[in-house]
C-alpha positions in Angstrom: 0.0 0.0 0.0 2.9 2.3 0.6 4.5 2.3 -2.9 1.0 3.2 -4.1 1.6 6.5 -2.4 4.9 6.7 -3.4 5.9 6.1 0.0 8.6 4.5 1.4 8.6 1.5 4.2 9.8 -0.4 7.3 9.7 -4.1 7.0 11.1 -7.0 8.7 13.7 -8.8 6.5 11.3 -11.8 6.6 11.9 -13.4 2.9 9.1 -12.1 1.5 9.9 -8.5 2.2 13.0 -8.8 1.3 11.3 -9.9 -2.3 9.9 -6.8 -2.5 11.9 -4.1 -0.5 15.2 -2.8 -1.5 17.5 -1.3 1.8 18.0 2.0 1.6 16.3 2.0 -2.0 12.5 1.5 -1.0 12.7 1.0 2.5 14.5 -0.2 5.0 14.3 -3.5 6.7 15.0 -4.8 10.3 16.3 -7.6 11.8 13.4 -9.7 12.6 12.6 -9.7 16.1 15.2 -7.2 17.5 13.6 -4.4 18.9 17.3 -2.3 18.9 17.3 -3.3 14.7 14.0 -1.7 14.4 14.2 1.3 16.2 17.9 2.1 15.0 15.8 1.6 11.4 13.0 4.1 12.5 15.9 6.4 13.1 17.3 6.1 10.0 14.1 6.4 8.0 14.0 9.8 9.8 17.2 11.1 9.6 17.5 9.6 6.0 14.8 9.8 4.2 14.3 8.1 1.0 12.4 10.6 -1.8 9.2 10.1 -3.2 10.5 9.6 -7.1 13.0 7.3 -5.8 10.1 4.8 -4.0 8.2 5.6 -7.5 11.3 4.6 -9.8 11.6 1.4 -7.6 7.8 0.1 -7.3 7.7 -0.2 -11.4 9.4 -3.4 -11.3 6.3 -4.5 -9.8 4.0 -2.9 -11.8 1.2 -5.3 -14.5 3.2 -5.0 -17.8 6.1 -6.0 -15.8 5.1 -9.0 -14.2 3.2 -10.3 -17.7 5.9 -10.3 -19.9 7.7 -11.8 -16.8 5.1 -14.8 -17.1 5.0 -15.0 -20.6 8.9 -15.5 -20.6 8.6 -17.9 -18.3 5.5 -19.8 -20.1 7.4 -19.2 -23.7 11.2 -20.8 -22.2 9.7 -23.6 -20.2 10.7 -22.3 -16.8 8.4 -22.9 -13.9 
């Protein structure tokens, strides 16, 4: 929901976050379950904050064209 607004985010570095949030590019992410991690993050997302157009530049990887033709390759070279 963030990227929709362009905005950037704190996540845990759970694998599937890490899928879709780039440190310091989109986000940052925290060690998962250490409180210090998290709040040294917050502090960082504060005192460096990732722009707007930078969040925006990032999310398009994930946008529909993007992922079709990322199917179709797959479906077209046999990959699963």
């Amino acid at each position: 929901m963030a990227y929709a607004w362009d905005k950037p985010v704190i996540a845990s570095d759970l694998p599937a976050f890490r899928e879709c949030v780039s440190h310091e590019e989109s986000g940052y992410l925290f060690s998962t379950g250490k409180a210090r991690d998290l709040t040294e993050k917050m502090e960082l997302f504060l005192n460096k904050p990732i722009a707007a157009e930078q969040v925006r530049r990032y999310r398009q990887r994930f946008n529909w064209d993007n992922y079709v033709d990322l199917v179709l390759h797959t479906r077209n070279t046999g990959m699963n």
